[in-house]
C-alpha positions as CSV (number, residue, x, y, z in Angstrom):
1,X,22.8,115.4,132.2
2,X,23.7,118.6,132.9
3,X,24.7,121.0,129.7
4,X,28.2,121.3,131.3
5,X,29.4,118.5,130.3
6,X,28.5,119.2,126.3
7,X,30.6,123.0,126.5
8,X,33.3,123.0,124.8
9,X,36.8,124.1,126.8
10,X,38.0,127.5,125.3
11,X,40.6,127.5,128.4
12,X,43.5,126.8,126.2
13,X,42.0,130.6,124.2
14,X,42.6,132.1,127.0
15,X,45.8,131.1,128.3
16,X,48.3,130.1,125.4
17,X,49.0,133.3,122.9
18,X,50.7,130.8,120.5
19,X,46.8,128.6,120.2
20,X,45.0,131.8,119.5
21,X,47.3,132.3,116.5
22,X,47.2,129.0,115.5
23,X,43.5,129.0,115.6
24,X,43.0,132.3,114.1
25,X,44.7,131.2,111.7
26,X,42.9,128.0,110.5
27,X,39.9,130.4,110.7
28,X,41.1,132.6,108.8
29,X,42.1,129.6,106.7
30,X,39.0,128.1,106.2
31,X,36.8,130.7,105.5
32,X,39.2,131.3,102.9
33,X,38.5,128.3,101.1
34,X,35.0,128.5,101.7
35,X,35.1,132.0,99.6
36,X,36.8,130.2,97.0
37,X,34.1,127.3,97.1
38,X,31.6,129.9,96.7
39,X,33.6,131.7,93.9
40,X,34.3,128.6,91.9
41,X,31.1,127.4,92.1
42,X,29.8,131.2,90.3
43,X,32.4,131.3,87.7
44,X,31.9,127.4,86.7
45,X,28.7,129.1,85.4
46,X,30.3,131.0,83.2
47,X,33.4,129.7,81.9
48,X,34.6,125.9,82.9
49,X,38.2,126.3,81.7
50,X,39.2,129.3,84.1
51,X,37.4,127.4,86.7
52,X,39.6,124.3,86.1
53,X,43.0,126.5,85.9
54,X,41.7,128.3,89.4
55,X,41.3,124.4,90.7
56,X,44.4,123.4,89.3
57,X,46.4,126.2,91.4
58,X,44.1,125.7,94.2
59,X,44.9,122.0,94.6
60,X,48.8,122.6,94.2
């Protein structure tokens, strides 16, 4: 097996401008939502009704 056939194809990066926005921007989107994982997670610790209102918007 050669470890070509596991790459991924970034080709579509390279040539389309409207992909790279579109997958910056799920990037950007995800990491967002892993920040607000991490941040719901370290206020649940301290006060479980702000963390339910920040879920509740969250979810919406």
């Amino acid at each position: 097996m050669s470890p070509g056939r596991f790459a991924i194809d970034i080709s579509p990066l390279r040539t389309s401008r409207d992909f790279r926005y579109v997958f910056a921007a799920r990037l950007v989107s995800l990491a967002g939502i892993g920040v607000t994982g991490v941040a719901l997670g370290v206020g649940g610790r301290r006060s479980g009704v702000w963390v339910g209102r920040c879920a509740e918007v969250s979810m919406s």
